[in-house]
N, C-alpha and C positions, 0 to 999 in steps of 0.2 A: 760395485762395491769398491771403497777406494781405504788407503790405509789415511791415519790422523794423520801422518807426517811426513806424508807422500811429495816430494816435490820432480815436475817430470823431468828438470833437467839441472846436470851439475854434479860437483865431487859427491854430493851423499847420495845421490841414484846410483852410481857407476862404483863407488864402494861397495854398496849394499848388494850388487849385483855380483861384484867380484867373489864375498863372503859366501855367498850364497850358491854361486858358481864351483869354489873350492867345497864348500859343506856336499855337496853332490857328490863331485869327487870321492872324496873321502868317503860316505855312504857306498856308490856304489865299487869304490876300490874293496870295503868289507866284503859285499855280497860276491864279487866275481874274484879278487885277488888268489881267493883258495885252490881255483881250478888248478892251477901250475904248480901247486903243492899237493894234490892228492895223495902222491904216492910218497913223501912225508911224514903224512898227517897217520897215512894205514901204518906207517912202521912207528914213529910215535907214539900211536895208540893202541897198537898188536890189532889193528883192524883190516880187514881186506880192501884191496883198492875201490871197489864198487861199493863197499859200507861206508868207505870215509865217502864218498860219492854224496850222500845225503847232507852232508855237509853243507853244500851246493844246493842238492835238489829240494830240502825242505825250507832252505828260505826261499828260493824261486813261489815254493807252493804257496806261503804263508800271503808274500807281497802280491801273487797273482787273486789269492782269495780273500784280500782284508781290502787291498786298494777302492775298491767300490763302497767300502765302509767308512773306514776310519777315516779319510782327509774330512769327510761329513762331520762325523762325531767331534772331530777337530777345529771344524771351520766359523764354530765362534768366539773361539779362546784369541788371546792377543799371541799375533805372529810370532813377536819375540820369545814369549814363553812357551812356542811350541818347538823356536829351534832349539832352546835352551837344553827342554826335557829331550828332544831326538836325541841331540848333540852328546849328552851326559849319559841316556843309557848306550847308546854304542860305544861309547867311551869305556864304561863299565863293562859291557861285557867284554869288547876286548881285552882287557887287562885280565877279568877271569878269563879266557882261553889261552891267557898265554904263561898262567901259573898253574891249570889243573893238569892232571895226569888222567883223569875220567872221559873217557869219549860219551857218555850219557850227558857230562855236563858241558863237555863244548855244543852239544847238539841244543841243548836249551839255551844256553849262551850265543847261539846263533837262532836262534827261535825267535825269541822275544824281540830284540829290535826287528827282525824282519817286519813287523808290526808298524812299526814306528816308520820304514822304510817308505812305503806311500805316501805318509805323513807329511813328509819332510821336502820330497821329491815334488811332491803334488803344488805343495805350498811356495817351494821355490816357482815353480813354472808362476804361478800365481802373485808373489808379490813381486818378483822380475818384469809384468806385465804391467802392473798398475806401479809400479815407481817411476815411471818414463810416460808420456803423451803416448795416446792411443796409436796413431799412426808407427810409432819409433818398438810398440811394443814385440813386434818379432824379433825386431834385431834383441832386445833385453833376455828373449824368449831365447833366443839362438845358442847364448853365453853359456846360458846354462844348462843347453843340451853339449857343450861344449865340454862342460864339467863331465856329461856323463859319457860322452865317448875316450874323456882321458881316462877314466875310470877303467872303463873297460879294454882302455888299447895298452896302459902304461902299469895298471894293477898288478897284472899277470906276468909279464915280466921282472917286472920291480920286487912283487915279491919272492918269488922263484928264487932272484939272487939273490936278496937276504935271508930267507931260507937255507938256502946251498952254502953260502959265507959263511953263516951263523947255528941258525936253529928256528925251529918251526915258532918257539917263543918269540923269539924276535921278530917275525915277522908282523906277529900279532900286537906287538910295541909297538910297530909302524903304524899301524893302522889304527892304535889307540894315541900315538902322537899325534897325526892329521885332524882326530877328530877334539883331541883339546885345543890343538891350532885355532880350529873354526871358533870352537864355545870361547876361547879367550876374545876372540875379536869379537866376536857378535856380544860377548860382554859389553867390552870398551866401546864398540863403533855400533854397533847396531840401538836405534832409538827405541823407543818402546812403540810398537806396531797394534794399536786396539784395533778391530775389525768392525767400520761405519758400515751402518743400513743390512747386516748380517741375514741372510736370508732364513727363514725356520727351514728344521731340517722337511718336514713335508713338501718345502715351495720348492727346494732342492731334489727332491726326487720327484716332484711331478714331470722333471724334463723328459723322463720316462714316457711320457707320453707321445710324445713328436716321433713322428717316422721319420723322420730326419735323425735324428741321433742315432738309433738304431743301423740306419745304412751306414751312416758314418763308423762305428763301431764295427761293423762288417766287413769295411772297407777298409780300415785299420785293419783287423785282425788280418787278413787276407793278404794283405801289402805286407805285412810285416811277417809272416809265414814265409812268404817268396825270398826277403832278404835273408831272414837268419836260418828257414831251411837251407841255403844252398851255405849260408855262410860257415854252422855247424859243421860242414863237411869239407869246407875247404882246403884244408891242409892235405885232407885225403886227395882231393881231386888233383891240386896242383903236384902231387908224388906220383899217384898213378895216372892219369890221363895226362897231364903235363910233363912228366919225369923228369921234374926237378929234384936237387938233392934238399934236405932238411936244413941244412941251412938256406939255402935260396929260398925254403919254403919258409923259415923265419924273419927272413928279410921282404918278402911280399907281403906277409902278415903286418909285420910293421906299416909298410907302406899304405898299407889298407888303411890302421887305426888313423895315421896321419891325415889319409884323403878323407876319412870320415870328419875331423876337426874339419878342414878343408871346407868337407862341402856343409857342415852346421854354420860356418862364419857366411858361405854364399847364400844359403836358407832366407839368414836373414834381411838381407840386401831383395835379395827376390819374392820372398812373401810382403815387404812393404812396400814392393811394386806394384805386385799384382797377385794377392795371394790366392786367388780359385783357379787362376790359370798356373800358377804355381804346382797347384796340388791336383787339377786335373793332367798336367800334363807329365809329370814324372813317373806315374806308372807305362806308360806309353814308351819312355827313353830305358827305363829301368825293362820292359822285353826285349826293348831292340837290342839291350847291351847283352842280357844274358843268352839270348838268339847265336850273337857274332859269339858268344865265349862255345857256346856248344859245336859250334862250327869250327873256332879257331882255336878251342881250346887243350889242340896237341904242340900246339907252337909254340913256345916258352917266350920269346919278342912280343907278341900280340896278346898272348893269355895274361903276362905281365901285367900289358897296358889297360886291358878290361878292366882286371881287378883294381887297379888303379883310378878309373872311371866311374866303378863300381862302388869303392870306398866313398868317393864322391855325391854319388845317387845317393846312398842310403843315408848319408848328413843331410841332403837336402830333404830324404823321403820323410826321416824321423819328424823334422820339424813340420811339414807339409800333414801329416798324420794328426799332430798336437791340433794342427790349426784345425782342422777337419771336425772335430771332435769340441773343441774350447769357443766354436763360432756356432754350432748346431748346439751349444748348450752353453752361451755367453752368460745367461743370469745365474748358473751355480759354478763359478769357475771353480771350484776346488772340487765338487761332485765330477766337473768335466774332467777335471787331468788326474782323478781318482778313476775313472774309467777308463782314458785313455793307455794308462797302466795297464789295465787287467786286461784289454785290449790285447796290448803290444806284447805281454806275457803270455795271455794265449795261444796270442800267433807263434811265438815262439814255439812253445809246447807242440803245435799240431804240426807245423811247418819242419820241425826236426824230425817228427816222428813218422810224418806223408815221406820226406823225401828220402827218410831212412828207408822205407820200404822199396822205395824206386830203385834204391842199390842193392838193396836184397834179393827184389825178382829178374833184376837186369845187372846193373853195375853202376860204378862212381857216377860214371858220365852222363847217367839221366836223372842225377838228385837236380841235376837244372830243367829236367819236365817240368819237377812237381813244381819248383819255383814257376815255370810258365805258365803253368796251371793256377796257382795262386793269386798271378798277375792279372790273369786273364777275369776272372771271378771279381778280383778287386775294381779292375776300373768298370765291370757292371754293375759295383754297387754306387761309385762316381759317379758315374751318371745317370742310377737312378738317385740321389743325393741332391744332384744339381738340378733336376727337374723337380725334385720338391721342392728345394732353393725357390728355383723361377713361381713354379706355383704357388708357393705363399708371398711373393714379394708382389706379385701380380692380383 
């Protein structure tokens, strides 16, 4: 499927890329920003810190259980007009969240784009891909995972202190600023994107059929449980197992977000090298690193440097995962990184909630079992993946 106005190299690829790369951003700055405003939002709204909670967890819920749908339902409308509409209702409900005084209606003001969330995310992966030649497509691919771990590493912070500066409104201006930033460029600069040779939605969920996407999906989930199980807990591990002070433990955080940019820009240089040895071989480096952290991880010098390593891994594992997933189901690219989502959201979900247990019946320090255990599971569905590779190619 290619887009009408596709050219694979030059300023209008690597704009288009850029736009797309910030519209991410800005998307997932919405969904994750609020974490570091919770207790804010509970006194803003006379809510309990665990009620404003849902804040968080029901758009997590919404994106984990529409992504399988909606980029479908979406994938034969023209590109532009689907950043348009993303672009405008997140736009809008921002602005309502950050004049009501109702905590029923910031929860639906955060409901509804959650919707539009895979939408958007899905689609970026997708025309990032086809605006650039097939070979060049990871690295396009890479950019805009790149978007989403700024999202996630700079959201939190960024809004926290205009929060604190300000007020929980303004926060919510922020993040309705970024998102007219995009809709005005993607006005001016974005071409009109009609979607050629558009697959019906049936050709698009027949990929459902292949055991290959299924393991690949499994292998995802399962990767991605090991990184953001342990990651969920990190702050905890590196205070109690580490005894580092809370600042030191803000400043590894950072570092992490940063090595995760880091390793999404290496992703892409290494998946258009060789991307099955890419993505077979990163759950393999991603045990050995969490292995040394459970080993080394009283020493503040070496714990450090893992996490450091580690931010690294999971830039490369994120894009290694897309790939995984977008090649076991190349003919519905938007059904593929509409899965890939629910996937990686999954993992999340079960990965937090396994390695939460592993601290409950023992302590901090084996929430990196359950990661090992995840690991371990993952690269057995890799390589049954790979051998259904080999046996259809053959």
């Amino acid at each position: 499927m290619k887009q009408g106005n596709n050219q694979n190299k030059g300023g209008p690829s690597r704009l288009l890329v850029f736009i797309l790369a910030v519209g991410v951003f800005g998307i997932i700055n919405t969904e994750m920003g609020v974490v570091g405003i919770l207790p804010r939002i509970a006194k803003t709204f006379h809510v309990s810190v665990p009620f404003a909670g849902w804040t968080v967890s029901l758009f997590a819920l919404i994106v984990a259980l529409s992504a399988p749908v909606m980029p479908v339902l979406f994938s034969r409308i023209n590109r532009k007009a689907v950043m348009l509409l993303s672009l405008g209702i997140f736009t809008l409900s921002n602005l309502v969240s950050a004049f009501t005084d109702s905590f029923t209606i910031i929860l639906i003001a955060r409901a509804i784009p959650a919707f539009l969330h895979p939408v958007y995310v899905s689609m970026a992966f997708t025309v990032s891909a086809e605006s650039v030649s097939r070979p060049e497509a990871p690295k396009a691919v890479a950019k805009i995972f790149i978007g989403v771990s700024a999202g996630m590493v700079l959201g939190v912070p960024v809004t926290s202190f205009i929060a604190g500066a300000a007020s929980f409104s303004s926060a919510m201006l922020f993040f309705a600023a970024v998102n007219v930033l995009v809709l005005t460029a993607t006005v001016l600069f974005v071409p009109s994107l009609p979607v050629r040779e558009g697959f019906s939605y049936g050709a698009q969920l027949g990929v459902l059929k292949k055991k290959m996407i299924w393991q690949s999906i499994l292998a995802v989930t399962m990767i991605n449980a090991a990184m953001f199980g342990f990651f969920s807990y990190m702050s905890d591990y590196l205070g109690v197992v580490t005894g580092v002070s809370y600042e030191v433990i803000s400043v590894v955080l950072l570092v992490y977000g940063l090595a995760n940019i880091i390793g999404n820009i290496l992703a892409g240089r290494l998946l258009t090298m060789n991307a099955a040895r890419c993505a077979a071989s990163i759950p393999f480096i991603l045990l050995a690193s969490y292995t040394l952290l459970f080993v080394l991880g009283n020493m503040p010098g070496p714990a450090a440097a893992i996490v450091f390593v580690l931010g690294i891994l999971a830039g490369i594992a994120s894009n290694s995962m897309q790939y995984m997933i977008m090649d076991a189901a190349h003919e519905a690219p938007d059904f593929a990184n509409g899965l890939f989502l629910t996937s990686a959201n999954l993992g999340t979900t079960i990965g937090t909630s396994v390695c939460g247990l592993f601290i409950s019946f023992f302590n901090t320090r084996y929430a990196l079992l359950g990661s090992l255990l995840f690991l371990a599971a993952g690269i057995v569905f890799i390589f049954l993946r790979n051998r259904s590779v080999i046996t259809f190619t053959s």
